[in-house]
N, C-alpha and C positions, 0 to 999 in steps of 0.2 A: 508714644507717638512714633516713635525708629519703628515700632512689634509693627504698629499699623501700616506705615511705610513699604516694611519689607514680607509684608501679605498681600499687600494692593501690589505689588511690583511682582511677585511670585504668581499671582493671579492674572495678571496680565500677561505674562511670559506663557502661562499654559494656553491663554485664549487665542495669541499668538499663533503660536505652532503649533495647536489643534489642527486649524483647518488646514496647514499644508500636511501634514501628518495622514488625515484624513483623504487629502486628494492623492497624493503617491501611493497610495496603500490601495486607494478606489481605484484607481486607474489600469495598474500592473498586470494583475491578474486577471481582474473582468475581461479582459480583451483577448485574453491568450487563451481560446479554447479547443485547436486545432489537436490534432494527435487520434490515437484510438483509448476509448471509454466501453466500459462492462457496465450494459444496461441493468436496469434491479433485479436484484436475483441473480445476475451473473449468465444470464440466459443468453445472451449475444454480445461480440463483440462489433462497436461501432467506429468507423472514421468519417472523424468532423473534419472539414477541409477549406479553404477559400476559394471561388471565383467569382472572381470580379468582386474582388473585395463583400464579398455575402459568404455568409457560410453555407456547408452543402453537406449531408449525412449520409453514408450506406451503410450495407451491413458488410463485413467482412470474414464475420465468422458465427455459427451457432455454434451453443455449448452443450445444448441439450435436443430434442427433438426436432426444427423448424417447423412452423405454422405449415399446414398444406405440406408436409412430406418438401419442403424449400423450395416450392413452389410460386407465386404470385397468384392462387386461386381464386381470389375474392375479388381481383381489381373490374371493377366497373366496365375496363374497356375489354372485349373479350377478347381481342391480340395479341394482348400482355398476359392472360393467364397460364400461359405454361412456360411464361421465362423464371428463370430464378428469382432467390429474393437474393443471396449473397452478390454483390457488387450492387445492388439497384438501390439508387438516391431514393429516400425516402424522407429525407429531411431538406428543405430545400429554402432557399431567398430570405437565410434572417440578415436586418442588419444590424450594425452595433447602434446602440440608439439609448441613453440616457443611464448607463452602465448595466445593460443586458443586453442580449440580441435577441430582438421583435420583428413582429411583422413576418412572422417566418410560415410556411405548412409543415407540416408533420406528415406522413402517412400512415394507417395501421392495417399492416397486413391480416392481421385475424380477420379483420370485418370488411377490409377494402372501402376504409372512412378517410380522407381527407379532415385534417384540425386546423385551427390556427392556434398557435403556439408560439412562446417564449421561450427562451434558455439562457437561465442565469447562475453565474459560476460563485459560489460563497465557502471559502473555507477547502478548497480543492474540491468540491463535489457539484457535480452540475446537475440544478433542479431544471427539470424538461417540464414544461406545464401547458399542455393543450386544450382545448375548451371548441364548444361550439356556442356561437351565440356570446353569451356574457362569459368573461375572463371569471370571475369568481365563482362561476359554475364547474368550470373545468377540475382537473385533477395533475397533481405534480407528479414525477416519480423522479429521483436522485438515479446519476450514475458516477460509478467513481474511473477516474483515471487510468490507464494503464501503461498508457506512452505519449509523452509532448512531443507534438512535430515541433522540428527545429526551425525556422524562418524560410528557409528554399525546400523545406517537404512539405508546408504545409498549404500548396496550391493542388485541387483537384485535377489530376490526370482522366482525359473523358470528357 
């Protein structure tokens, strides 16, 4: 009877402090995505940033060729195609929204497409996943970290 006592009390202490365990751990890091991140492959470097409380994305560096000679040659509006693509927001109005940030566009300079897009942060790597139409149509790609902005860097200048 005591064995069974002190398994039902052992047992109840983990169901306990599971779920605060689970929310401090959920909370911390999902939210803190600001900083510069190496897209996949290491192809560009990106800065995530705040305004107005949304995130906001450009490029700030290629690593290797840039799309269009670094360009803007695809975009849709034909006044933008001969500015750069380094400094230009191309990730824009996610917000924090049930531990990722939704509701966001994406833009892809290869094709000059417009996505809607997620970004969620698991494990220090941030899955970026855009879609058109239906979310499980879409495709993810991971970027990993290279620098956290500290709390007063990580509002968008611009």
């Amino acid at each position: 009877m005591l064995k069974l006592s002190l398994l039902l009390i052992a047992c109840l202490s983990v169901l306990v402090s599971t779920p605060m365990t689970l929310a401090s751990r959920s909370q911390q890091p999902t939210r803190h995505i600001t900083g510069i991140w190496a897209t996949e492959n290491n192809e560009a470097h990106v800065e995530l940033c705040k305004k107005g409380g949304e995130i906001f994305g450009r490029f700030v560096r290629f690593l290797h060729e840039p799309p269009h000679g670094g360009l803007d040659l695809k975009n849709p509006d034909p006044s933008r195609r001969q500015q750069p693509l380094v400094g230009r927001f191309f990730i824009r109005n996610f917000e924090f929204d049930n531990g990722r940030w939704r509701h966001g566009r994406i833009y892809n300079p290869d094709n000059g497409r417009e996505y809607k897009a997620d970004l969620e942060l698991t494990e220090g790597i941030l899955n970026v996943r855009g879609w058109i139409g239906f979310r499980w149509l879409g495709r993810t790609v991971q970027w990993s970290r290279i620098l956290q902005a500290s709390p007063g860097e990580s509002t968008c200048s611009n």
